[in-house]
C-alpha positions as CSV (number, residue, x, y, z in Angstrom):
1,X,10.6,-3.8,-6.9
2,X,7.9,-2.2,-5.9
3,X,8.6,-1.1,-2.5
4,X,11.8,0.4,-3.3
5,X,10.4,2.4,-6.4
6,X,7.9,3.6,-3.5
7,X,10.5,4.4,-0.9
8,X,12.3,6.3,-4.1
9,X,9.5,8.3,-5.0
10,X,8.8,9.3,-1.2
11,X,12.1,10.3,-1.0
12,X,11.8,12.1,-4.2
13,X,8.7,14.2,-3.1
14,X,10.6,14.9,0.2
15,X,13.7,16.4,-1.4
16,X,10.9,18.4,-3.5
17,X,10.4,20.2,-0.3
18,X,13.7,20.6,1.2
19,X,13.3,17.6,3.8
20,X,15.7,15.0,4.3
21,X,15.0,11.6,2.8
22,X,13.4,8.6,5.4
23,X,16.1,6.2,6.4
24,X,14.8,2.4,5.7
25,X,14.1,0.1,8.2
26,X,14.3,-3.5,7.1
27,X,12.4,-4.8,10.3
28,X,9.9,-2.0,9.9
29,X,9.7,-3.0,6.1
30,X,8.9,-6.6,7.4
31,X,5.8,-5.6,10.0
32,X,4.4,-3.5,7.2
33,X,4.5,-6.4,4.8
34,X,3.1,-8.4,6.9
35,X,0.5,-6.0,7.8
36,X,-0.6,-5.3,4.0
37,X,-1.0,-9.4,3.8
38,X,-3.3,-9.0,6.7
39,X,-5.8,-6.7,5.2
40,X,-6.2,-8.4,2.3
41,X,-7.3,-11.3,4.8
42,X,-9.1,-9.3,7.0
43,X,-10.1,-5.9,5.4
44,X,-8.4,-2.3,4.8
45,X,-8.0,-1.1,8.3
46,X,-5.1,0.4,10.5
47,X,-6.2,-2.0,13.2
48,X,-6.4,-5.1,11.2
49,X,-6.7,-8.3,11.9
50,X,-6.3,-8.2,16.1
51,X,-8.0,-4.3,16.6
52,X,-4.6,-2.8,18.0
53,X,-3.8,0.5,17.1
54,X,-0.8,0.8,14.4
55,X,1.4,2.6,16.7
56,X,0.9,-0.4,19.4
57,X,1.4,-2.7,16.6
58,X,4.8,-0.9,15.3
59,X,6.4,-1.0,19.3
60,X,5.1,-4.5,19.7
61,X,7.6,-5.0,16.7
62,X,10.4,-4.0,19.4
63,X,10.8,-0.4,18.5
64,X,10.8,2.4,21.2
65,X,9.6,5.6,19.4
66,X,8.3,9.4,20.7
67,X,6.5,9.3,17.1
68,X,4.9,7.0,14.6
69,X,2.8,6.7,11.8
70,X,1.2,4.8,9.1
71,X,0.1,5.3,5.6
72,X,-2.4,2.4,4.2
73,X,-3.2,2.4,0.3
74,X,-4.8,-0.5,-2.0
75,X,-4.3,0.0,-5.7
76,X,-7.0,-1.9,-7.6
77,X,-6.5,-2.5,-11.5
78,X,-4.7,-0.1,-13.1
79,X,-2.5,-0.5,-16.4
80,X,0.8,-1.4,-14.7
81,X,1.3,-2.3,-11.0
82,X,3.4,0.8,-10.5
83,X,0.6,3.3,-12.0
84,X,-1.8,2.3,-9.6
85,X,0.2,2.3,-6.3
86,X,1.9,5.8,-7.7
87,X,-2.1,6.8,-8.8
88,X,-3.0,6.3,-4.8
89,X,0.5,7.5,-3.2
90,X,0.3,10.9,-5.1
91,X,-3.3,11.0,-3.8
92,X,-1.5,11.1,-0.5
93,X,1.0,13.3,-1.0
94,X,-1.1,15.8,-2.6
95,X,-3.3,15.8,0.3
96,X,-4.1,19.1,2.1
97,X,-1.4,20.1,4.6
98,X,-3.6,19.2,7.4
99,X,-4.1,15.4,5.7
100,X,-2.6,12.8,7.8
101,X,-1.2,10.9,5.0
102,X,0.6,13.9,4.1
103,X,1.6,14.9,7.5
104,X,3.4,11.5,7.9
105,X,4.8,11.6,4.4
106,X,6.4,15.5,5.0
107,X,6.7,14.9,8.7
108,X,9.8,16.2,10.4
109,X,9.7,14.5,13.6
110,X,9.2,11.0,11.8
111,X,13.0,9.5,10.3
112,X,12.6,6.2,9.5
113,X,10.8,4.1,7.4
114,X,9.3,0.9,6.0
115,X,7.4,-0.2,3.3
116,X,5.7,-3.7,3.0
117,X,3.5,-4.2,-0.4
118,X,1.4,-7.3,-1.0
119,X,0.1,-8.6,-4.9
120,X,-3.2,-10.3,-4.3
121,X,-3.8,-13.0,-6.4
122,X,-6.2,-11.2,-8.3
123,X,-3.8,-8.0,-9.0
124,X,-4.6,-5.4,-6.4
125,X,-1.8,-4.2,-4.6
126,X,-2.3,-3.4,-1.1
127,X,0.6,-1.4,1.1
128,X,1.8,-0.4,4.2
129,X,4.2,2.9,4.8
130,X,5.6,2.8,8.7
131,X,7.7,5.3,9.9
132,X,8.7,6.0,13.1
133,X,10.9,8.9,15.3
C-alpha cells in the first residue's frame, strides 16, 4: 500500500507541474525493493551492499537506458507509516531545482518508474525510487 500511495503522490506532484505521470515498472519495482531490504542490512547508501553504482545496479537488472536515477529515503517513527515516508518524499520534492532528488522526481528525460519500500522490524521504513529513460 505504501508504494502505490508513493507512486500516486509522485504522480500527483508531477501533474502539479504540467509533466506527464512515470509509467511503473514492476521489474524495476522489484530491484528497488530489494535494494531498500539491503540497506537496512548494510547501511543507507546508493551503492549498498556490493559498492556498484545505482545506475550499474539498475542495467544489471536487464534494462538498457540513456538515463537513470534513484531517490533513497528512510522514514524513522512518525505517527503513521505514510506520514513519515510523505514527511521525507516532500523533503525531496521540495528540494531546490538544482537538488538531485528533485531533478529525478521532475525529470523529463526519465519515464519510468519503480518503487520498492521495506518495514524494518522495528518500524522504520526505508525506500527506493528507480526510474529510468
Amino acid at each position: 500500500m505504501l508504494t502505490q500511495k508513493l507512486f500516486q503522490q509522485i504522480n500527483q506532484d508531477r501533474a502539479a507541474c504540467g509533466l506527464p505521470p512515470f509509467v511503473w515498472n514492476t521489474t524495476l519495482s522489484g530491484g528497488a525493493r530489494l535494494h531498500s531490504w539491503n540497506m537496512y542490512h548494510c547501511g543507507f547508501s546508493h551503492t549498498c551492499p556490493d559498492g556498484l553504482p545505482q545506475c550499474t545496479r539498475i542495467a544489471n537488472e536487464g534494462f538498457t537506458f540513456s538515463d537513470c536515477g534513484e531517490n533513497i529515503g528512510l522514514a524513522g517513527p512518525y505517527p503513521t507509516p505514510w506520514g513519515g515516508v510523505y514527511n521525507i518524499q516532500a523533503s525531496m520534492a521540495n528540494e531546490p531545482a538544482t537538488g538531485w532528488h528533485h531533478i529525478h522526481l521532475f525529470s523529463t528525460t526519465l519515464h519510468q518508474i519503480g518503487i520498492g519500500v521495506y518495514v524494518a522490524p522495528n518500524g522504520w521504513i526505508w525506500f527506493t525510487e528507480d526510474m529510468i529513460s
